[in-house]
C-alpha positions in Angstrom: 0.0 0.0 0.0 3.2 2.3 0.5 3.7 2.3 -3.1 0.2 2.8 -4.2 -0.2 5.6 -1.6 2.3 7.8 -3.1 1.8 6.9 -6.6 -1.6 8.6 -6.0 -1.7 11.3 -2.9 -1.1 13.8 -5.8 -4.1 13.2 -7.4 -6.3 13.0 -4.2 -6.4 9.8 -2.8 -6.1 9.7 0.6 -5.2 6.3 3.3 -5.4 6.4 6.8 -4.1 3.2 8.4 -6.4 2.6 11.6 -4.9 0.7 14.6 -7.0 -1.2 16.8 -6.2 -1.2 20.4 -2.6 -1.7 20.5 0.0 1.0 22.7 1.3 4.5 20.9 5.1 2.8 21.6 4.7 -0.5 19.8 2.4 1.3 16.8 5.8 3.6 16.3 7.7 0.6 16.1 5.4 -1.5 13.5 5.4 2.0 11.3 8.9 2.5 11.6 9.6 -1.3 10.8 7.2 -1.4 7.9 8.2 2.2 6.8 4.4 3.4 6.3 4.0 6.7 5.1 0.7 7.2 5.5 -0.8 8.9 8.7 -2.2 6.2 11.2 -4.9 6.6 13.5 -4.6 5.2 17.2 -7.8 3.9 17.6 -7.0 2.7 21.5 -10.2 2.5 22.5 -12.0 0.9 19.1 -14.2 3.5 18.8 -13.6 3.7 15.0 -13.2 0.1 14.8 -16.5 -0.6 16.4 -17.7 2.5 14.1 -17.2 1.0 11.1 -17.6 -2.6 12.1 -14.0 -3.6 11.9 -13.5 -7.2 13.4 -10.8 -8.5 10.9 -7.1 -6.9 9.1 -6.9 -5.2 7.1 -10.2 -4.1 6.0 -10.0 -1.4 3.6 -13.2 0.9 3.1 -13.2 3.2 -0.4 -14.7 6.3 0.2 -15.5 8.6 -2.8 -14.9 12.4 -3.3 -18.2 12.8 -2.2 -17.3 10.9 1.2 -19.5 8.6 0.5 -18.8 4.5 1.0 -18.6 2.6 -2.2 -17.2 0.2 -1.3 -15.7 -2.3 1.5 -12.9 -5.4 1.5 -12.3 -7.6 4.0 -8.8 -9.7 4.2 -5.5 -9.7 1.8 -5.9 -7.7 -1.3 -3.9 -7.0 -4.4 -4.3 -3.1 -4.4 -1.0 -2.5 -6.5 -2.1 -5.3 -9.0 -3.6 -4.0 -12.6 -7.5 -4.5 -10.9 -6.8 -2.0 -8.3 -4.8 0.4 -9.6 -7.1 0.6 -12.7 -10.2 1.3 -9.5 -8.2 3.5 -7.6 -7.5 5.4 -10.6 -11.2 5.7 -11.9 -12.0 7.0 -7.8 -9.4 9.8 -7.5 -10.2 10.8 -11.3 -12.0 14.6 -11.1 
């Protein structure tokens, strides 16, 4: 997701990686590690989590320009494959 996130923050699309209920200190060392660049939410508590009905990782929600949901994914997914770059594409397109 590194890689598809900065292929395509210029053109609008935005990721926020959401952790669920694990401490500030070992969140820094998974980022760090894993050398995210996205922002990531600590979500301590699960109040996003239990928001959205989160109860596996990763689950990815799509959100259009109109921040509306279009769409939700449960589980392992080939975002950087042809498939979801050609959708991610078509949802930060103006």
């Amino acid at each position: 997701m590194n890689a598809l996130y900065e292929e395509f923050k210029g053109r609008g699309l935005v990721l926020l990686l959401v952790n669920m209920g694990e401490d500030a200190e070992t969140v820094r060392h998974v980022v760090k590690a894993r050398r995210y660049t996205a922002p990531v939410l600590l979500d301590g508590g699960r109040q996003v989590s239990d928001a959205y009905a989160v109860t596996a990782t990763p689950t990815v929600y799509l959100v259009d320009r109109r921040l509306q949901i279009i769409g939700r994914a449960v589980g392992r997914r080939d975002w950087g494959g042809q498939a979801g770059r050609r959708l991610i594409d078509a949802l930060v397109r103006p």
